[in-house]
C-alpha positions in Angstrom: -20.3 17.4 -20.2 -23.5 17.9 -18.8 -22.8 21.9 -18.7 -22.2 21.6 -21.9 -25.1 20.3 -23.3 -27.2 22.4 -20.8 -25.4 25.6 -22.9 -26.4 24.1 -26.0 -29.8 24.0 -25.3 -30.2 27.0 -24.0 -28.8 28.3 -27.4 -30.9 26.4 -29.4 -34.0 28.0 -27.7 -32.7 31.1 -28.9 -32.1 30.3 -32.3 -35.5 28.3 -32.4 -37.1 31.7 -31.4 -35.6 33.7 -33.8 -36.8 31.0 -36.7 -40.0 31.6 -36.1 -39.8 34.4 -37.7 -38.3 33.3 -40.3 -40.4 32.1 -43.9 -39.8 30.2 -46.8 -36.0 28.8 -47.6 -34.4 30.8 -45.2 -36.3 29.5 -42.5 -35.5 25.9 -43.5 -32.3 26.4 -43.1 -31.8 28.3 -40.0 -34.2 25.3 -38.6 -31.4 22.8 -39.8 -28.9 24.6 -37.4 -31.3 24.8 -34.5 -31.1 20.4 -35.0 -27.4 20.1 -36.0 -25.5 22.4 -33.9 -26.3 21.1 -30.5 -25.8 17.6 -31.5 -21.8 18.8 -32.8 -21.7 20.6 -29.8 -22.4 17.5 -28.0 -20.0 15.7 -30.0 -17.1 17.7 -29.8 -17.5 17.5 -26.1 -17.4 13.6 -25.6 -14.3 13.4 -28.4 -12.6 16.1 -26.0 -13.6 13.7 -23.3 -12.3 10.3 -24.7 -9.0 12.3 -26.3 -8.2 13.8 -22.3 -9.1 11.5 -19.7 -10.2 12.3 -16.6 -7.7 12.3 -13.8 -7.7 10.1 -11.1 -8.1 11.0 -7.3 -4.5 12.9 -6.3 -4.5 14.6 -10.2 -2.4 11.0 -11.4 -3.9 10.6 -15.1 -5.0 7.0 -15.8 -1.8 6.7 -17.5 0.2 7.2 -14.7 -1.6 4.8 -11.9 -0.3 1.5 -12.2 -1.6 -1.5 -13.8 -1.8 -5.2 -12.9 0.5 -7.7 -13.6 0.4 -10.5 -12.0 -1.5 -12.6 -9.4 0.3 -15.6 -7.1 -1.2 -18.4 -5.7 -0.2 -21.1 -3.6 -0.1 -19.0 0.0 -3.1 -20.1 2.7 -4.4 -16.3 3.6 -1.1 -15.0 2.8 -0.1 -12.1 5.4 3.5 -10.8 4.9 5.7 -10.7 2.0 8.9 -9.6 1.1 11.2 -9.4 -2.0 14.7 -10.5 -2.0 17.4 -8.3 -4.6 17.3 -11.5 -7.2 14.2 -11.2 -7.4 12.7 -14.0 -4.9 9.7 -13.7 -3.1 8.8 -15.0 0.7 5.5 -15.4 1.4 4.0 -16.2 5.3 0.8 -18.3 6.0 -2.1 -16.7 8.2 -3.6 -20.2 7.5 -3.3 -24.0 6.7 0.5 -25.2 7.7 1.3 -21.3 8.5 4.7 -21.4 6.5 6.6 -18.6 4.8 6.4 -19.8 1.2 9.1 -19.2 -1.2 8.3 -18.8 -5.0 9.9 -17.0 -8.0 8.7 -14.3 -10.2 6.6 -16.6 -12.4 5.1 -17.9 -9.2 6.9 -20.8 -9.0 7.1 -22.4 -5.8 10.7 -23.1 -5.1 10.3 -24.3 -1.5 8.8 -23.1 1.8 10.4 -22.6 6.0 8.9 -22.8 9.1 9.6 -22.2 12.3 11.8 -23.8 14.5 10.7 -27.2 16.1 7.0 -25.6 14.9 4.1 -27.2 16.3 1.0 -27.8 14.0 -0.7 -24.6 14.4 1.8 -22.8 17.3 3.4 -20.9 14.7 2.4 -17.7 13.4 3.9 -16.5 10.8 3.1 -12.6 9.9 5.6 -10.2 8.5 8.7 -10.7 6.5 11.7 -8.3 5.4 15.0 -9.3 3.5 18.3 -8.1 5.6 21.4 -6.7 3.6 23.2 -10.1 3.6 20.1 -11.8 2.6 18.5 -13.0 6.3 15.2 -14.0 6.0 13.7 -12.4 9.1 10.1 -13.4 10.2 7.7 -12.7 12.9 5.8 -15.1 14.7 2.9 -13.8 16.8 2.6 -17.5 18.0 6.3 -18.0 19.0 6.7 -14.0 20.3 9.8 -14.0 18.4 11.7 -13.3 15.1 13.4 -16.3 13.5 15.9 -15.8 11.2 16.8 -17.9 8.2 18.7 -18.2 5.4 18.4 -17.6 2.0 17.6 -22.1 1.1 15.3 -21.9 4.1 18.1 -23.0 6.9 16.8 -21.8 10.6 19.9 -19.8 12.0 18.7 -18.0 15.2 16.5 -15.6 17.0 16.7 -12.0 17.5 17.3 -11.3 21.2 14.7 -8.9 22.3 16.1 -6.0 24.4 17.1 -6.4 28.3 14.0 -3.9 29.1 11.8 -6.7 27.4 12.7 -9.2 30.2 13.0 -11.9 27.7 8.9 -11.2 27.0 8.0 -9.2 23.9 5.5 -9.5 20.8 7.4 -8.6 18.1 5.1 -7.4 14.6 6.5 -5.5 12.0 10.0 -6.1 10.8 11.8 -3.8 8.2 15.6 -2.8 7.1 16.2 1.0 7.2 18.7 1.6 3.7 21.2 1.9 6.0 20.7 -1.7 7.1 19.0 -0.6 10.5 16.8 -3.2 11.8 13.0 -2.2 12.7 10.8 -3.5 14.6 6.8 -2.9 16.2 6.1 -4.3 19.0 2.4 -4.8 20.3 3.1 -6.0 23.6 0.1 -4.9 26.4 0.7 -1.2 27.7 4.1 -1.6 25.5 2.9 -0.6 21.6 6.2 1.0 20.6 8.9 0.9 17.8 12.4 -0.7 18.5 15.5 0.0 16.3 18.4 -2.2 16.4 21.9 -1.1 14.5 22.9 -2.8 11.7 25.1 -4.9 13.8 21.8 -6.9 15.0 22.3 -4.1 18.9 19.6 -2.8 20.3 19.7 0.9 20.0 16.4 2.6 21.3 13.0 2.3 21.6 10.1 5.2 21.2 6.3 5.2 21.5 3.8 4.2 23.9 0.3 2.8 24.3 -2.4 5.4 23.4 -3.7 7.5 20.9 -2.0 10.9 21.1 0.7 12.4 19.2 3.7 9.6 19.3 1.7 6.9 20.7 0.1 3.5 19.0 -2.3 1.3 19.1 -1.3 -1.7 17.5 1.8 -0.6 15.2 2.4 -3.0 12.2 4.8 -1.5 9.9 7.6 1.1 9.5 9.9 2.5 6.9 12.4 5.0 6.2 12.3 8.0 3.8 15.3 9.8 2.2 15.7 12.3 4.4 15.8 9.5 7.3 12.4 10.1 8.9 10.4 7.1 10.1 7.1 6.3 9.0 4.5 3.6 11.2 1.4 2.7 10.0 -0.3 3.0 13.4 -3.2 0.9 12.5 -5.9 0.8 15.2 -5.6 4.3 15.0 -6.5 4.7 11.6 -2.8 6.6 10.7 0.4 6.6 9.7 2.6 8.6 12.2 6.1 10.0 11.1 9.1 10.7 12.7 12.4 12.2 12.5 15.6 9.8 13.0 15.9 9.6 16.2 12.3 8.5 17.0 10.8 12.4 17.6 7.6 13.1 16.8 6.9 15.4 14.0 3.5 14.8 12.4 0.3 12.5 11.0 -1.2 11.2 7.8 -4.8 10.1 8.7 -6.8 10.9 5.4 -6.5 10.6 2.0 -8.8 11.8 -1.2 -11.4 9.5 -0.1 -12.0 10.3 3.3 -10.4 9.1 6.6 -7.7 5.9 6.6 -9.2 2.8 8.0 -6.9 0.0 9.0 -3.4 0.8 7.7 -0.8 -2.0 8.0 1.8 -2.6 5.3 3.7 0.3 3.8 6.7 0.7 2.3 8.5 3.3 1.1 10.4 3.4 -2.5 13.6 5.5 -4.3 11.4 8.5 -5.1 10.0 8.8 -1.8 6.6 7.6 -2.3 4.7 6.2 0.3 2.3 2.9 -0.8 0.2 1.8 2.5 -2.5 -1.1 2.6 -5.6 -0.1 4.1 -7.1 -3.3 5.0 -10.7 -1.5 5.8 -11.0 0.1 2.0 -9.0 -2.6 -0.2 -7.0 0.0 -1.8 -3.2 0.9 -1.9 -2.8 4.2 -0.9 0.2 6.1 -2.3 1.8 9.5 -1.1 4.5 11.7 -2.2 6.7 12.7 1.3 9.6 13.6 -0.4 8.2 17.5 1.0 5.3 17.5 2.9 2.8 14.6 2.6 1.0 14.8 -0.4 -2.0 12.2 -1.5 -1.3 10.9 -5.0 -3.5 8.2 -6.0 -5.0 4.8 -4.6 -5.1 1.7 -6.6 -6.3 -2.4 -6.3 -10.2 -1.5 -6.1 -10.7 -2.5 -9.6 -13.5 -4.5 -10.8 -10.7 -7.3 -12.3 -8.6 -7.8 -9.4 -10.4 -6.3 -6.1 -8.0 -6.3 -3.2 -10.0 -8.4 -0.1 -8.3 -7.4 3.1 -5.2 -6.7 2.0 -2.2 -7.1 4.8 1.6 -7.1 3.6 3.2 -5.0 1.0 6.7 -4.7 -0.5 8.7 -3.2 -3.2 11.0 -4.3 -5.7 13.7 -3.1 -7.5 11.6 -2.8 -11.0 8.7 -0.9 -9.7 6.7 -3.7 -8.3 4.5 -3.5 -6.0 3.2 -6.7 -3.7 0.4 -7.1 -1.6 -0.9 -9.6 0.2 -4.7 -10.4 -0.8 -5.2 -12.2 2.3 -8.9 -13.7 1.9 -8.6 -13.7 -1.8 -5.5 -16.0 -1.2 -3.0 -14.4 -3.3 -0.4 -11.9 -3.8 -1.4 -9.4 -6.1 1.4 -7.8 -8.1 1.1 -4.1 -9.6 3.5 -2.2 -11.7 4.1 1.2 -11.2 6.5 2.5 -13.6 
C-alpha cells in the first residue's frame, strides 16, 4: 500500500505541474483531479486490501489457519493429553494431586486415575496416548515407568522395559504407530534414545543415542508416524525434530520454520493428511508442516491476542480436525479446529 500511495504522489506532482499552466475553467478542473485521483487511488488499494487478505506465514490464507474453539479447565499445569476414538479426553497433572484427568468434549469432568499405590507428590504424571483397544498408557517421570489403565480408570499393569534396560529406564513420550506399534522416548543419562515395541506389547528395537549429531537426542519427548512409515521425534533440547525411516535410520532434520529457528519442541503429532502440528514451548505457537514430500512449513497458530498459548507441552489429534494442547501455566487445554 505504501508503494502505492508513493506512485500516486509522484503523479500528482506531475499533474500539479502541468496545472500551472493552466488558466481560468480549465485550470479548475484539472486542479480537482490533482486532489481526487490520489485519494481513489488510495482507496481502491485498501478495498483491494480488505477484499484479498494477506496470507499468513507458510502462504495459508487467514481462512485456512484454524480457529479456536474451545478452552478446558479443571487440569493443575496440565502436561500431556490424549484423545480416545469416542471422543474422551485424558488429561495428566504437572501440579496439585498430579492425576490424569478425564473429561468429555464439553469439558466435563467425568472422573480422574492415578498411579498405582501413588504417594502424595511421587507421581509424575507427563505424557498420555490411547492404545487400539482403548489402554490408557501414561508416563510417570516419578515412578520411571508406564502404567497402564483402563478405559473407567482401572490400574491394569506396567510396561516391562527391555532386558538391555536392567529393570532401570525413564520412560517420556508414549505414542501408537497406525499400525498399533507402541513408541516410546526414553531420557535415561547417556541413554536418550527411542524404543519401539510391536503391537503385541514385545520389545522390538531401540535407536539413538545421547548427543547432538545427526540421529542422536537430547532429551526426546515425542514421536509419530507419517504415511509413508517414517518416524518423526521432537528432539527438544536440540531445538528439532529429527525424522526417520521405519526401521529407525536416519534420513533428515526440521530445525526452522518461517519465523526463525525452533526453540523447545515437545508434543507433535502427526494427522491423515500428513501434516505435522509441533508445540514449541519456547515461542507459544503450534507449528504445522506438510511431510507428505519433503518438509514444507505451512503455518503456526495459538499466539493470538484472545487465547495466547503459555508454555505449551502436550498435543493430540482427533478424529474431527481438533487439535489439543496443553496450556500448561495458563492451566488449560486449548482446543483449535483445523478443518
Amino acid at each position: 500500500m505504501l508503494a502505492g500511495t508513493r506512485g500516486a504522489e509522484l503523479n500528482a506532482r506531475s499533474w500539479r505541474r502541468g496545472a500551472l499552466a493552466v488558466t481560468g475553467r480549465p485550470r479548475l478542473i484539472a486542479m480537482l483531479a490533482v486532489t481526487c485521483v490520489p485519494a481513489i487511488v488510495v482507496y481502491a488499494i485498501v478495498a483491494r486490501s480488505d477484499a484479498r487478505p494477506l496470507p499468513s506465514p507458510g502462504g495459508a490464507s487467514a481462512a485456512a489457519l484454524p480457529r479456536h474453539a474451545q478452552s478446558l479447565e479443571g487440569a493443575a499445569r496440565p502436561m500431556g493429553v490424549a484423545v480416545a476414538d469416542d471422543g474422551t479426553i485424558y488429561v495428566t497433572e504437572g501440579s496439585g494431586e498430579h492425576r490424569i484427568r478425564v473429561l468429555d468434549q464439553q469439558g466435563q469432568a467425568l472422573l480422574s486415575m492415578a498411579a498405582p499405590e501413588a504417594e502424595a507428590g511421587a507421581s509424575a504424571p507427563v505424557y498420555v496416548a490411547i492404545s487400539p483397544a482403548r489402554e490408557v498408557y501414561v508416563s510417570d517421570q516419578g515412578d520411571n515407568a508406564i502404567h497402564v489403565f483402563a478405559p473407567d480408570g482401572a490400574y491394569i499393569r506396567d510396561v516391562a522395559p527391555p532386558a538391555d534396560t536392567a529393570g532401570v529406564w525413564h520412560p517420556l513420550g508414549v505414542g501408537f504407530a497406525p499400525d498399533g506399534r507402541l513408541l516410546v522416548t526414553d531420557v535415561t543419562p547417556g541413554q536418550h534414545r527411542v524404543m519401539v515395541f510391536d503391537p503385541s506389547g514385545n520389545f522390538a528395537f531401540a535407536f539413538g543415542s545421547e548427543g547432538n549429531g545427526d540421529g542422536e537426542f537430547s532429551f526426546p519427548n515425542a514421536a509419530a508416524v507419517d504415511g509413508q512409515g517414517r518416524i518423526y521425534v521432537s528432539d527438544s533440547n536440540n531445538g528439532r525434530v529429527q525424522i526417520f525411516d521405519a526401521a529407525g535410520g536416519y534420513v533428515e532434520t526440521i530445525d526452522a520454520w518461517a519465523g526463525g529457528k525452533l526453540g523447545l519442541p515437545r508434543g507433535l503429532a502427526i494427522d491423515g493428511r500428513d501434516r505435522m502440528f509441533v508445540a514449541d514451548t519456547l515461542s507459544g505457537l503450534v507449528l504445522v508442516y506438510d511431510v507428505s514430500g519433503a518438509p514444507k512449513f505451512l503455518y503456526s497458530f495459538g499466539g493470538g491476542a484472545e487465547h495466547p498459548l503459555h508454555y505449551p507441552n502436550g498435543l493430540a489429534l482427533d478424529s474431527a480436525g481438533r487439535v489439543y494442547v496443553t496450556d500448561r501455566e495458563n492451566n488449560r487445554v486449548e482446543v483449535w479446529q483445523t478443518y
